[in-house]
Every structure is written in C-alpha cells, then in structure tokens.
LUMLO-683831 format. One record per residue (C-alpha): residue in one letter; x, y, z. Coordinates in steps of 0.2 Angstrom, whole numbers, padded with zeros to 4 digits. Example, Ala and Ser with C-alpha at 12.3 -4.5 7.8 and 13.67 -1.06 7.14 Angstrom:
residues 2
   code      px      py      pz
      A    0062   -0022    0039
      S    0068   -0005    0036
This chain:
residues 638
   code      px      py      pz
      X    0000    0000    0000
      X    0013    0011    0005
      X    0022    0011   -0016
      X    0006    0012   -0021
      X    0002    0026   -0012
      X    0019    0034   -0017
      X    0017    0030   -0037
      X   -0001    0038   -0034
      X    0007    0054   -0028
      X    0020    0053   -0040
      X    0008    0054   -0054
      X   -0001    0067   -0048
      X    0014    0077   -0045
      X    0023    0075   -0062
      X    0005    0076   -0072
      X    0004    0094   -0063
      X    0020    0099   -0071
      X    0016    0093   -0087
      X   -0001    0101   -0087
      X   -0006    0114   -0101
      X   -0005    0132   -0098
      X   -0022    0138   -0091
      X   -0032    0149   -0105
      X   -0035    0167   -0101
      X   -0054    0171   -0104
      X   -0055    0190   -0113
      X   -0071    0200   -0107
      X   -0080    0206   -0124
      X   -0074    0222   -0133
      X   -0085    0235   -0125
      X   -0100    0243   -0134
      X   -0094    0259   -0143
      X   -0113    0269   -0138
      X   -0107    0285   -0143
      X   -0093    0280   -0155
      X   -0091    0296   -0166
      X   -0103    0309   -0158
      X   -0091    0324   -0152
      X   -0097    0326   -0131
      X   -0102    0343   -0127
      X   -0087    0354   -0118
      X   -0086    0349   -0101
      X   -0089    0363   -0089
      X   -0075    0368   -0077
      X   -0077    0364   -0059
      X   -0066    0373   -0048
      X   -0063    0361   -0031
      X   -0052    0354   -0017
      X   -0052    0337   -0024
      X   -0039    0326   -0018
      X   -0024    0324   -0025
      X   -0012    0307   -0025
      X    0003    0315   -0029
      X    0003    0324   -0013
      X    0000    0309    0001
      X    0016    0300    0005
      X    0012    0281    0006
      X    0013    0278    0026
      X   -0003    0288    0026
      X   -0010    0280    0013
      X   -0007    0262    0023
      X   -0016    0271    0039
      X   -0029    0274    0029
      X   -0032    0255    0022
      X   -0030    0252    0042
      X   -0044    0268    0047
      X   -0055    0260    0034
      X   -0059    0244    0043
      X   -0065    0256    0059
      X   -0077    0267    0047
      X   -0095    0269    0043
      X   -0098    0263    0024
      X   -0092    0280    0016
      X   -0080    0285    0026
      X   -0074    0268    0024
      X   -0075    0269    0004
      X   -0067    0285    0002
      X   -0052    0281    0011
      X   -0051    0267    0002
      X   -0052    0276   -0015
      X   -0038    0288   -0009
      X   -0025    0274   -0005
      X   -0028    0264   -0019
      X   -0025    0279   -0030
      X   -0009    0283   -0021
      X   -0004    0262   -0022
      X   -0007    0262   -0040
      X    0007    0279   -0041
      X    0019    0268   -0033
      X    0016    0253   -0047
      X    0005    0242   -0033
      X   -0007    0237   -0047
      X   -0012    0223   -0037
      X   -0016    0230   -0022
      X   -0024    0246   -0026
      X   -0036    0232   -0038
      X   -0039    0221   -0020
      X   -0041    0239   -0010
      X   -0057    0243   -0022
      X   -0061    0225   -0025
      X   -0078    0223   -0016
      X   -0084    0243   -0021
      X   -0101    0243   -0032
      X   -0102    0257   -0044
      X   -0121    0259   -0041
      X   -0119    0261   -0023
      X   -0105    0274   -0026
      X   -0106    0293   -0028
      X   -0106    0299   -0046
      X   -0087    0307   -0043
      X   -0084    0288   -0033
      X   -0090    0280   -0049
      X   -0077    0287   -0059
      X   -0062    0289   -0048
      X   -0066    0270   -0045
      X   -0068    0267   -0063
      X   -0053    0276   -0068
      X   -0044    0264   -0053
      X   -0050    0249   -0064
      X   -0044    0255   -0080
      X   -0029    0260   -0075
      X   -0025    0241   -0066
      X   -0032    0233   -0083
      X   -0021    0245   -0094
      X   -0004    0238   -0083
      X   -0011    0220   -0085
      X   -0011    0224   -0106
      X   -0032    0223   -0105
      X   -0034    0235   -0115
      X   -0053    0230   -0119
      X   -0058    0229   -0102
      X   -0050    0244   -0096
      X   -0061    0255   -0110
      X   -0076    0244   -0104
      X   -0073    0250   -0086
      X   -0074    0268   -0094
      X   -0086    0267   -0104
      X   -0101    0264   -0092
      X   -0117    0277   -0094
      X   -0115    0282   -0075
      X   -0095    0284   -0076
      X   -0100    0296   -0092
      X   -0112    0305   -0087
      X   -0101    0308   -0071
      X   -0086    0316   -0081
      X   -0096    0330   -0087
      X   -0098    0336   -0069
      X   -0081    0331   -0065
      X   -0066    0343   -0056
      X   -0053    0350   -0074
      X   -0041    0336   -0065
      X   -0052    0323   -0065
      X   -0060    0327   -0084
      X   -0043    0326   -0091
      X   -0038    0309   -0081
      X   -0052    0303   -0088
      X   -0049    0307   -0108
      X   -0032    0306   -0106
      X   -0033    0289   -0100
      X   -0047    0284   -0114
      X   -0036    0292   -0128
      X   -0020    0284   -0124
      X   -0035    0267   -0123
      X   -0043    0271   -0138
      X   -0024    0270   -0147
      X   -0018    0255   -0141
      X   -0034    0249   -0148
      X   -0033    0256   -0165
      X   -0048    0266   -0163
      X   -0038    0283   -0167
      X   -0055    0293   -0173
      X   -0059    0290   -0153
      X   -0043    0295   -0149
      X   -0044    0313   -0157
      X   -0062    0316   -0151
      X   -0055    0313   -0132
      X   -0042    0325   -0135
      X   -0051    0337   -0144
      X   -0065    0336   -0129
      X   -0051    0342   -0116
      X   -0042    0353   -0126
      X   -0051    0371   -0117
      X   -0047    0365   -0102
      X   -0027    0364   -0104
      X   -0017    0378   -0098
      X   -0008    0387   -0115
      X    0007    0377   -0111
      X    0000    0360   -0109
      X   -0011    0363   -0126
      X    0004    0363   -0140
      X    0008    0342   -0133
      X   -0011    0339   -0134
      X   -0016    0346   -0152
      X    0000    0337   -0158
      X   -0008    0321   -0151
      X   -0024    0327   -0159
      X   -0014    0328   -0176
      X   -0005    0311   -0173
      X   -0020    0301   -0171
      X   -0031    0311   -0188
      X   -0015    0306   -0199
      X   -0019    0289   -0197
      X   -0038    0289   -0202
      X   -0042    0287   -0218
      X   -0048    0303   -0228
      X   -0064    0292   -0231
      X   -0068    0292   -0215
      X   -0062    0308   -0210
      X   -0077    0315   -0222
      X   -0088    0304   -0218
      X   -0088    0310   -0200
      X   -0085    0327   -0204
      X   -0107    0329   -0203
      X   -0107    0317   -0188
      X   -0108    0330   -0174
      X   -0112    0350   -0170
      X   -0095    0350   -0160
      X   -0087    0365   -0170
      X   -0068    0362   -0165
      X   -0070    0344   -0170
      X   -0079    0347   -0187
      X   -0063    0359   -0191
      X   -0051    0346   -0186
      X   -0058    0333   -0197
      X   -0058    0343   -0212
      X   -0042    0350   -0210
      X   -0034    0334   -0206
      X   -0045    0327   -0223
      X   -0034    0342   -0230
      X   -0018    0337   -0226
      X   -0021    0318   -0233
      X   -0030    0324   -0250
      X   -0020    0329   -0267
      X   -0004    0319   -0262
      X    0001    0324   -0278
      X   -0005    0343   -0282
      X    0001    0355   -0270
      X   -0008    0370   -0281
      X   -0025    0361   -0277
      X   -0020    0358   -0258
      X   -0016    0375   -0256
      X   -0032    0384   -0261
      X   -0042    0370   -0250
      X   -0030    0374   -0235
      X   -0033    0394   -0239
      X   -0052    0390   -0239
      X   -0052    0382   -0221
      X   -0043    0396   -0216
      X   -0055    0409   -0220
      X   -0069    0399   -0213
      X   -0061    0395   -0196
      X   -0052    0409   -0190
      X   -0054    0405   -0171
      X   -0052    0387   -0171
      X   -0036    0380   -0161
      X   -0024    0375   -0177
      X   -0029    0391   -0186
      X   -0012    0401   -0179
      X    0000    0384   -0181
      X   -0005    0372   -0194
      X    0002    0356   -0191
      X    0010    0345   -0203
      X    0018    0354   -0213
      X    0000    0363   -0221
      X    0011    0383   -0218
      X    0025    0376   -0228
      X    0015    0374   -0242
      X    0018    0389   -0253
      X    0038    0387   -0251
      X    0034    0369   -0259
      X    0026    0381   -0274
      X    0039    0393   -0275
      X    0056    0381   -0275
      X    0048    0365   -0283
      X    0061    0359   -0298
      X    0056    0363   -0316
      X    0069    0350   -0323
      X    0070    0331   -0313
      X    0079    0318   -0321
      X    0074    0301   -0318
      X    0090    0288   -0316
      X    0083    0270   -0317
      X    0092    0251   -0324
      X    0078    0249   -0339
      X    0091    0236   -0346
      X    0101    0222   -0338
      X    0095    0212   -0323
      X    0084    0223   -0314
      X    0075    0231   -0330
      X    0057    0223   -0325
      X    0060    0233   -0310
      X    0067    0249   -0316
      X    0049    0249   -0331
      X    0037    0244   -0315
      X    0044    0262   -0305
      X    0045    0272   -0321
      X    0027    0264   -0325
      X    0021    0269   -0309
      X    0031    0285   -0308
      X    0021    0294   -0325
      X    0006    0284   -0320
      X    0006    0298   -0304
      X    0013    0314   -0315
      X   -0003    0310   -0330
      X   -0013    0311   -0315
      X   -0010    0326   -0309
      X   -0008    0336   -0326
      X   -0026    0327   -0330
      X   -0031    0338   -0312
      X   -0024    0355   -0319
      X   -0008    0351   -0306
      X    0009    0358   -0311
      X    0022    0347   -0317
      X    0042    0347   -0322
      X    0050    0342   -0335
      X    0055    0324   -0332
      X    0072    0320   -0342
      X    0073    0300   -0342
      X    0092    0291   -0341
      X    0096    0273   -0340
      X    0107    0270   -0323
      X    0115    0254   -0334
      X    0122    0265   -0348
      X    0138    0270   -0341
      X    0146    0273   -0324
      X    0134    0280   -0310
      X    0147    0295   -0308
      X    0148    0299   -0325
      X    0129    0299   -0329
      X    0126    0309   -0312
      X    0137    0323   -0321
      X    0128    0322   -0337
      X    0111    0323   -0325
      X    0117    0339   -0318
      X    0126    0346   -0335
      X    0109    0345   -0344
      X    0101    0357   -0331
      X    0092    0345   -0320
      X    0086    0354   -0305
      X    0083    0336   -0294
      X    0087    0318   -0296
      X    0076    0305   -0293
      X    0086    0288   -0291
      X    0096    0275   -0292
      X    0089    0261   -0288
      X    0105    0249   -0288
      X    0112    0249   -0270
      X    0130    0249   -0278
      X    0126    0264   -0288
      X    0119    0274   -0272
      X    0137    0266   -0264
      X    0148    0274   -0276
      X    0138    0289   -0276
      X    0140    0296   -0260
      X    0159    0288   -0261
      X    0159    0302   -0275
      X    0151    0316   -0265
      X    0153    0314   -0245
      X    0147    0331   -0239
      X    0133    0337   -0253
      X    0125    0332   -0265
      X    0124    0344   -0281
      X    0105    0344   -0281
      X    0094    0336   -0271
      X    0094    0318   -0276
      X    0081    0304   -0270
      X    0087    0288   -0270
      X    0076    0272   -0275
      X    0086    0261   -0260
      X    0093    0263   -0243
      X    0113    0260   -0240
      X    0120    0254   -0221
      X    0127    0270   -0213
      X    0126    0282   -0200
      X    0130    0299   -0209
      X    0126    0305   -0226
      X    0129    0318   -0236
      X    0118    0334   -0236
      X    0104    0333   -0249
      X    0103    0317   -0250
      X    0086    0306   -0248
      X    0087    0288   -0248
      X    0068    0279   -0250
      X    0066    0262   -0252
      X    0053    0246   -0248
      X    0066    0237   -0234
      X    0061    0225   -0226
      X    0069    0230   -0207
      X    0059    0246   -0208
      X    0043    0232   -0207
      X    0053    0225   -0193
      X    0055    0240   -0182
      X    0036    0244   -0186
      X    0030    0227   -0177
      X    0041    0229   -0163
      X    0032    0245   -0162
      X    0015    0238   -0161
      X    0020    0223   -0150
      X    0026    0236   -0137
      X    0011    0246   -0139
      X    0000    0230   -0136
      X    0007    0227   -0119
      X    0017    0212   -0125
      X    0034    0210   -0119
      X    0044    0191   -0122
      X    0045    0189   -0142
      X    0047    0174   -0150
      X    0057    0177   -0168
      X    0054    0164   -0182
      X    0067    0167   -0197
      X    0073    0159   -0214
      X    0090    0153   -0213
      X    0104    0166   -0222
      X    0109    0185   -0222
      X    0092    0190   -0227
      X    0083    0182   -0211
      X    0098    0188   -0200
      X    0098    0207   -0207
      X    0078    0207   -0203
      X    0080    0199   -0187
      X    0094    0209   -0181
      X    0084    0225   -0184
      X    0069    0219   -0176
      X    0079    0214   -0160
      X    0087    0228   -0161
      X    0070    0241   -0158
      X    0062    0227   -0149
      X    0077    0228   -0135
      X    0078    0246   -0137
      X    0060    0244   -0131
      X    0063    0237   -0117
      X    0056    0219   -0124
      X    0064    0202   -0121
      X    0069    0191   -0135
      X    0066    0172   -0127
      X    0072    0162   -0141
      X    0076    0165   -0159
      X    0074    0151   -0173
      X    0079    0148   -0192
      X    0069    0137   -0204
      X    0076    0130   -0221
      X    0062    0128   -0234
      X    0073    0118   -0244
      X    0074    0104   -0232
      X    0055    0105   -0224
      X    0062    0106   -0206
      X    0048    0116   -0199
      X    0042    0104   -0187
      X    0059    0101   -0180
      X    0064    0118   -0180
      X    0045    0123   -0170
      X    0043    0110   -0158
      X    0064    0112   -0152
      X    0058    0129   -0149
      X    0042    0128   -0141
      X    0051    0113   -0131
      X    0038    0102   -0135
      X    0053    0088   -0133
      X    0056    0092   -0114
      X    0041    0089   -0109
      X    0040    0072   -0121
      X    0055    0069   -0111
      X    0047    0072   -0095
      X    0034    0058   -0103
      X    0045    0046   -0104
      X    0055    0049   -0087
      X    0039    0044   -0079
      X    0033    0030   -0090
      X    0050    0021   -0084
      X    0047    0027   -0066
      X    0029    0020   -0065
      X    0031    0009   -0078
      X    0013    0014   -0086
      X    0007    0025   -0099
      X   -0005    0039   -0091
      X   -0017    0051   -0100
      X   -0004    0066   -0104
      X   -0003    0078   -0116
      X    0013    0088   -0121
      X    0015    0105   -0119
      X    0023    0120   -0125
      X    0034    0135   -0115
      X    0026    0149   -0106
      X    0037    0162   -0108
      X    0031    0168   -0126
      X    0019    0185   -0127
      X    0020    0183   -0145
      X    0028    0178   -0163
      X    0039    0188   -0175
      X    0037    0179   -0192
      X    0047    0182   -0209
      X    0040    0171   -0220
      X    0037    0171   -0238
      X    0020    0164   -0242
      X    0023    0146   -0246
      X    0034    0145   -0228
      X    0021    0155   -0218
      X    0006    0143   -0225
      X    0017    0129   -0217
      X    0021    0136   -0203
      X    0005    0142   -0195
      X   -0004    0127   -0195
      X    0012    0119   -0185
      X    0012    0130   -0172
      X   -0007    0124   -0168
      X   -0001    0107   -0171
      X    0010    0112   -0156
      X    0001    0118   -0145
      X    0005    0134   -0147
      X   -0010    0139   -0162
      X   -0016    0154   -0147
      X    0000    0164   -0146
      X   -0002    0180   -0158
      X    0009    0180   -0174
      X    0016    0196   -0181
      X    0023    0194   -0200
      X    0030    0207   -0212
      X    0024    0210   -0228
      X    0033    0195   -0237
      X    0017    0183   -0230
      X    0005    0188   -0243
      X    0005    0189   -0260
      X   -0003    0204   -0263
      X   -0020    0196   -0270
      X   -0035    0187   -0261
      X   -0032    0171   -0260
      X   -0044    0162   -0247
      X   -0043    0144   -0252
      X   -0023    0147   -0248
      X   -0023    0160   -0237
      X   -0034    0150   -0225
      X   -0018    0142   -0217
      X   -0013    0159   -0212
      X   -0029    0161   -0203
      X   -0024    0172   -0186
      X   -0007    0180   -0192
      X   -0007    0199   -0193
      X    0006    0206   -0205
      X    0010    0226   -0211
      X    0010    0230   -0229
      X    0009    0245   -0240
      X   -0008    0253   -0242
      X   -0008    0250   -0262
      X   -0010    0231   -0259
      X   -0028    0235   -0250
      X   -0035    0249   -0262
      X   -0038    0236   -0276
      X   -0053    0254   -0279
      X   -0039    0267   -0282
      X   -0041    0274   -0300
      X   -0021    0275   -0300
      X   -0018    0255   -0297
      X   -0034    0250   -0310
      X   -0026    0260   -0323
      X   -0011    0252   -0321
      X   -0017    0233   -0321
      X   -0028    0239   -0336
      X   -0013    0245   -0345
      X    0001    0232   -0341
      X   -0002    0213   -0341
      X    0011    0208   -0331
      X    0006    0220   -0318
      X    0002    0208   -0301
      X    0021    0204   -0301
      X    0026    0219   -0297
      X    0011    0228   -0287
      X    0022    0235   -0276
      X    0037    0243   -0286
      X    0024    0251   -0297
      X    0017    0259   -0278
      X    0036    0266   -0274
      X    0035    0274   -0291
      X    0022    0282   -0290
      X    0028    0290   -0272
      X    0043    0295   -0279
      X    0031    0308   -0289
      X    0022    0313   -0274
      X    0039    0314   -0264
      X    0050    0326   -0273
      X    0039    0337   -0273
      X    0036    0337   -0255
      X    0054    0334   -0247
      X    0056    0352   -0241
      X    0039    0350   -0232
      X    0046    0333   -0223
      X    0063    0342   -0218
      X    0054    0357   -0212
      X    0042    0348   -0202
      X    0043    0335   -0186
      X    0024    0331   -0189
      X    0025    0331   -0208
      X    0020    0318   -0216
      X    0017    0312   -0235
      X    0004    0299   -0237
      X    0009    0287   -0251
      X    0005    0269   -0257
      X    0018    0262   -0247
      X    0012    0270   -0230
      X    0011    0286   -0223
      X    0029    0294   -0226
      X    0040    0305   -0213
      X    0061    0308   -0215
      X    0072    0305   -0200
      X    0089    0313   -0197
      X    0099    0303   -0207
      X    0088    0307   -0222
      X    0080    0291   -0224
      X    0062    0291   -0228
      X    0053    0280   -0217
      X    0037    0272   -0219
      X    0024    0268   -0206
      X    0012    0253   -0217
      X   -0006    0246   -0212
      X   -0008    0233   -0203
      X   -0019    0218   -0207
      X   -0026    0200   -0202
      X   -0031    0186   -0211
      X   -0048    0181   -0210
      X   -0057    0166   -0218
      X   -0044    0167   -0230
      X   -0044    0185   -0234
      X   -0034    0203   -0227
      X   -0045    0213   -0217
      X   -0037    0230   -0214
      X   -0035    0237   -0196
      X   -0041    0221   -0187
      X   -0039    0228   -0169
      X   -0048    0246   -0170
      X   -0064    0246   -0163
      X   -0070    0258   -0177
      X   -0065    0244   -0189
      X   -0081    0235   -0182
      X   -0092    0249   -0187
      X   -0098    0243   -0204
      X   -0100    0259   -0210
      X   -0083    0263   -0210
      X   -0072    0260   -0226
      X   -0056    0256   -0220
C-alpha cells in the first residue's frame, strides 16, 4: 500500500507539471454607444479634490487600516484615496484588491469614476486593454465626467485616448483629446493638439469626411476637415493649397488656425522652390530592368494624373542607370540642367555615389534604396521598400499592445539575419525580451523540427518518458509548450508562412499571436490558400488593400504583367508625390506624406521611413485594421 500510495502521488505530481498552460478568458470588446458623436465641452469645476501626488504612502497604509473602523463612506473614500496613491507607486495589485468589493451603483457619481478610472488603469498595466475602456465606458462613469473637477476630466480622456490608441480606434482617440483641449493651460495645449494631429493622420480621408457631418461640435468638425486636407491631393500642391486657404477663412478662431500642423504653412515654399527639370535615373536594361519599367510605369502613372487635375508638373528627363558609370551619368544629370534627381535604384550605384560626393549632393537627389550608414551627405534622400523598416514597425505595435517576451521565427541566411537583427534591435531598445530565436530551411521542410525544439515540446516528451519508466505505465498526458512567449515575430514568404502556421497549432502553441512582415501575402485574395494563415497579422503598403484606387486600375488595365510587381509600381508612383514634398518633410517634425507604401515622414539621417497598415487574415482573406474598434463599425471604409 505504502508504493502504491507513493506511485499515486507521483503521478499526480509530475502530471501537474506537465499540465497545459491555463487559458485566459478575454471580457467582450466594449460597446462603442457614442462612438463618433463629439461630447459637449465639459464645464470647469473649480474644487479641493484630492490629489495622489501629494500623500506619502505611510498615510495612505493608515488609511487602508482607518478604513476597517469606518462607517460605509468614510470607509470607501479612504479606500479610493489609498488605492490611488498604491497604484502611483506601481501596486497594481493591491490598489485592484483595496477597491475590490466597491459597487459602482452604490457609489457617488465622482466615486464611480475615480473607482472606474482605478480599474482602467489596473487593466491598462495587465495589457487589457478592452476591459480597461469597458470600465470607462459605463453610462453612470460618463455621465459623471461631465460634472467632473478639470483634473479629473482630463484623467479621464487622457486615459481613454492613450486606450482608444492602443486599440486602433484613433478617430476616438482625437475626439477625447479634442474634448479636453479648453481645459489645458496654453502650455500644456501645444503636446495635446500634436496628439490630436498624430492620431487624424492615421484615419483614412474616407472616413475623415464621412464624419465630418457626424456632430455640431465646431472644434471637431474643423479638425476633421483639416486633417482630410492634409491627406488629400498627395500629388498637387496647387490644389492643396487653395483648400488649405479656404479652411482658413472659414475658421479663424479654431485651435490649429495660428499653427497648422504637418507641414499645411510650408506649403507655398513647396510652390515657389519646386524643380522645373527632374531627371529620372533607373536600370531599364540588364538584370533589374522589370523593375526599373514597374517604377518608371508607376512614376508617370502619378505625374498623368496630376496634369489630367490641372496640377503643375516638371520636365522629367529620363536616363538609363546601366548605360555608363553611376558617376559619369550623375554629371551628365546635372550638366543638362536637371534641378533634382530621382534615383538609383541599384544599392551599388547609391554606394559609389556618396563615395563620390561625402558632404553634398549637387542637387537634391532621392534615392530608390537605402545603404547601411550612420552619416550621409547633405541633400541626399534615400527611399526604399526594406524590409527592417517592417521589422521596427511590429516591434512597435507589439510594445504598444502590452506584450513584452518575443518569439522570432526566421529563414535561414543574411536576409533572415539582417531582418532579425533590426527587429531585436528596436524590440530591445523597447525594453522587450527576446526568449528564443529560430531559423527554418524551406529547402529541407524542417519546420516541425525547428517549432517544436523551440516551443520545447521535446522536454516535456522527455518528462513523458521519465515517468513511464518510473511508474512503468502510460497515463493520460498531453505535451506542452513554453510559457514564456507573449508573441511571434514571423518572416515568412507565403509558401513558408502557410506551413508554418498550422504547425504551431499542431503544437500547442496555435493561441500565441503572430506578427509577420509584408513577405506573408502575395498581394492578392487568395482564401482557399490563405486560410492556413488564418490568425497572423502582417504590415504591408496601403496600395496592396485599395484594389478601388483609380491610380492602381489604370495600371493593371494597362500592363499585363502588372500583379508581379504591385508594389514597385506603388514606390514609383511615391517618388512623384515625394520630390515634390521633401522640403515639407525636412521642415516639419509632424509632416507627413501619405503614399501607397504607408504614410511617409524623413528621420535625421535622411531616410524616408514608412509607417504601413496593418492587417489579419480572415477566412482566408486581409482585413485591414483588425484591432480598431471603429474597424467593427460597418460603416466605416477602412
């Protein structure tokens, strides 16, 4: 009795630790009520409220002590007050069990919401993101806001805007900021409509306008067009100007009249210094010719386009990068009276360019690629379509969704190195944790191997056998994976990722979020394949998702082998719309350029980086924007 007893507990014990990990339930997504209806100004309420920031935290524990000894609201008011200083020091658990047993209904309307605001702010450190804008978003906690202290009104929206971002729901996120904007001092206002114009640059003009009638809120309306403004006629500055003239005449008080952001007063030196001449340098012979004619294509698919609109346009002289020496035809370029060059697009070419000019360019020259480097010479603009650029951007977005232990899934060779070195390098940078880093070979089909080493699915198969030779019986057991993985960076072409996805279910591992670049899809719908994919969210350039835009049909009507080259056709056509515009990005910290490959900014090395849209495949098919609330509002075309 006494071994079998002790084989029982052994059982027990080593089934414990072999146990899958427990599921996290997710509350529902909140209901948006009052999704885009602008709330009226809130009224200023001048009072003594109390302020965290000035308790120490001794008092705060005498009070959780006094608390016990009190009536009912004494008792809950002290307790508000210490949990509110607990969760300034970081005690998210506490301050959630200090307030644990308070019900809303029985609360105070200020209660409700300091208590609500409490909840939120314990759900935002846990990454609940959903949750914590439900516990906003109650009618009493609302309704409460509006008779709120100033401090407690800007809590409040600052707390749902920062929520309403993390979310995706950025048309939310301006309305917030914009609610509380008349109630910040004059220094406090410039950081604000900042965040205002960060979050309108990434709605799309569509929606922008289709809000635009959606509210009798007057600041809001003038930030929605304006922002609709600032997107529209990419590529005709004349036109943009004379809308951006209009909204100035019709709102002369509103809060961006005296400092337009984005770049919007730079406009008329745009006019004025634009290029008449622009030589075009591109390889339309030799190996990369199909790709040099899919950027020209695109490139005079953009300039017909704006002369058919009445734009302005230059002179475009075109030269063949593979004609002669790189240095040789750049002289040429500049001896004919070319006023900006756009190109090359050979990495080599751009090499022995700035070997040739190490301080300044002649004219202002925009490269079609991106060199390694950390200093460039002035005048220089390097644009390409890299794929670390993609990298960086899902580090981003992993951060920003509260995830911090990445998992990185890689081909073998440089290319998978370079990718993963730049995504590990912003992801650390971030403060993230890489826990394990893998390389796959297609050529040899060693996914399985390579997934379940990594997942150390054979430990815990080893932990199987280990007991089957103690007890000498085989019990009910069911391998699983590691804990330590928040989610997955995959760079994956589509063949590898449509093999790879399923084997991470077949592992045990089918819940842990997966994050791929760009090289996942194809660039086409197609479901019957793509189903494999089910679940992964990637980043690609806008172009590949407006299968409407009159630019694109015009192309794939005009060139039969145009699905081959989707997204070389989408870097010409923003090498149009960018030389016109580079003086606005160097002029500018919240300038942007919105292009079909993402929206476009310049960092201080003078590369032109691009932030892309993110996706998920569904049933087989990319749906745009997959986490933004507003994405679930039918009506919206994102």
């Amino acid at each position: 009795m006494k071994t079998s007893t002790f084989i029982l507990i052994l059982i027990a014990t080593l089934l414990a630790s072999c146990s899958s990990a427990p599921v996290t339930q997710t509350k529902p997504r909140p209901s948006n009520v009052e999704k885009y209806t602008a709330k009226p100004r809130p009224v200023s309420t001048p009072s003594g409220e109390f302020n965290p920031a000035t308790v120490d935290i001794a008092t705060a524990e005498q009070w959780l002590t006094d608390a016990k000894s009190l009536d009912p609201d004494e008792s809950t008011e002290l307790l508000l007050q210490a949990a509110e200083v607990l969760l300034r020091e970081g005690e998210l658990a506490r301050a959630d069990d200090v307030t644990g047993e308070l019900i809303t209904p029985e609360l105070t309307a200020d209660q409700a919401l300091r208590l609500a605001i409490i909840r939120a702010r314990v759900h935002r450190g846990h990454a609940e993101f959903a949750q914590a804008l439900a516990q906003l978003s109650e009618p009493l906690v609302e309704r409460a806001v509006l008779e709120a202290p100033v401090r407690r009104q800007m809590q409040y929206s600052q707390l749902r805007a920062s929520l309403y971002e993390i979310e995706g729901d950025h048309l939310s996120a301006a309305r917030e900021r914009i609610f509380i904007d008349p109630l910040l001092t004059s220094s406090q206002q410039p950081a604000n409509r900042e965040s205002i114009w960060a979050s309108l640059m990434q709605i799309p003009t569509t929606v922008l306008v289709k809000n635009i009638n959606s509210t009798s809120n007057r600041d809001y309306i003038g930030w929605l067009e304006l922002a609709s403004i600032a997107k529209d006629n990419q590529n005709n500055i004349d036109a943009q100007v004379k809308q951006r003239d209009a909204w100035l005449r019709n709102w002369p008080q509103h809060p961006a009249h005296n400092a337009l952001p984005g770049g919007l007063d730079k406009l008329n030196d745009l006019i004025v210094e634009r290029a008449d001449q622009v030589a075009l340098i591109l390889p339309v012979t030799g190996r990369l010719a199909a790709y040099g004619k899919a950027i020209r294509d695109g490139f005079f698919a953009a300039y017909y386009e704006t002369l058919n609109e009445g734009g302005n346009v230059p002179q475009i002289n075109q030269y063949d990068s593979n004609s002669t020496d790189i240095n040789t035809l750049y002289q040429q370029v500049l001896d004919s009276g070319n006023k900006l060059v756009i190109g090359p697009l050979e990495k080599e070419n751009l090499s022995a360019l700035v070997a040739s000019h190490p301080s300044t360019m002649n004219v202002p020259t925009l490269a079609l690629n991106r060199i390694d480097g950390d200093r460039f010479p002035k005048g220089l603009y390097q644009f390409g379509l890299n794929p670390e650029d993609e990298a960086e951007q899902i580090a981003d977005i992993a951060i920003s969704k509260g995830y911090s232990r990445a998992l990185i899934l890689t081909p073998e060779g440089t290319w998978g190195q370079k990718v993963a070195a730049a995504f590990a390098q912003r992801w650390q940078s971030l403060n993230g944790r890489i826990v394990a880093s893998q390389t796959f070979d297609a050529s040899k089909n060693n996914y399985s191997q390579r997934i379940k080493s990594t997942l150390q699915i054979d430990k815990s198969q080893q932990r199987l056998q280990r007991l089957q030779q103690i007890i000498g019986i085989h019990p009910n057991y069911e391998p699983y994976r590691r804990s330590d993985v928040d989610f997955i960076f995959l760079l994956a072409r589509p063949n590898e990722g449509r093999a790879i996805k399923p084997l991470l279910a077949y592992h045990y591992a089918g819940d842990i979020p997966v994050y791929a670049t760009s090289h996942i899809y194809r660039g086409s719908n197609s479901p019957s394949k793509d189903r494999d994919i089910n679940g992964v969210r990637f980043i690609d350039i806008p172009w590949i998702f407006d299968e409407k835009s009159a630019i694109r049909q015009e192309i794939n009507t005009g060139i039969p082998s145009s699905p081959a080259y989707q997204r070389m056709y989408a870097l010409g056509v923003d090498s149009f719309r960018l030389h016109l515009r580079l003086k606005q990005l160097r002029n500018g910290a919240s300038a942007r350029v919105f292009g079909e490959t993402g929206t476009l900014t310049l960092n201080a090395l003078g590369q032109i980086e691009r932030e892309l849209a993110l996706a998920e495949i569904q049933d087989g098919i990319a749906v745009v924007n997959p986490m933004g609330i507003a994405s679930k509002d039918a009506e919206n075309d994102f």
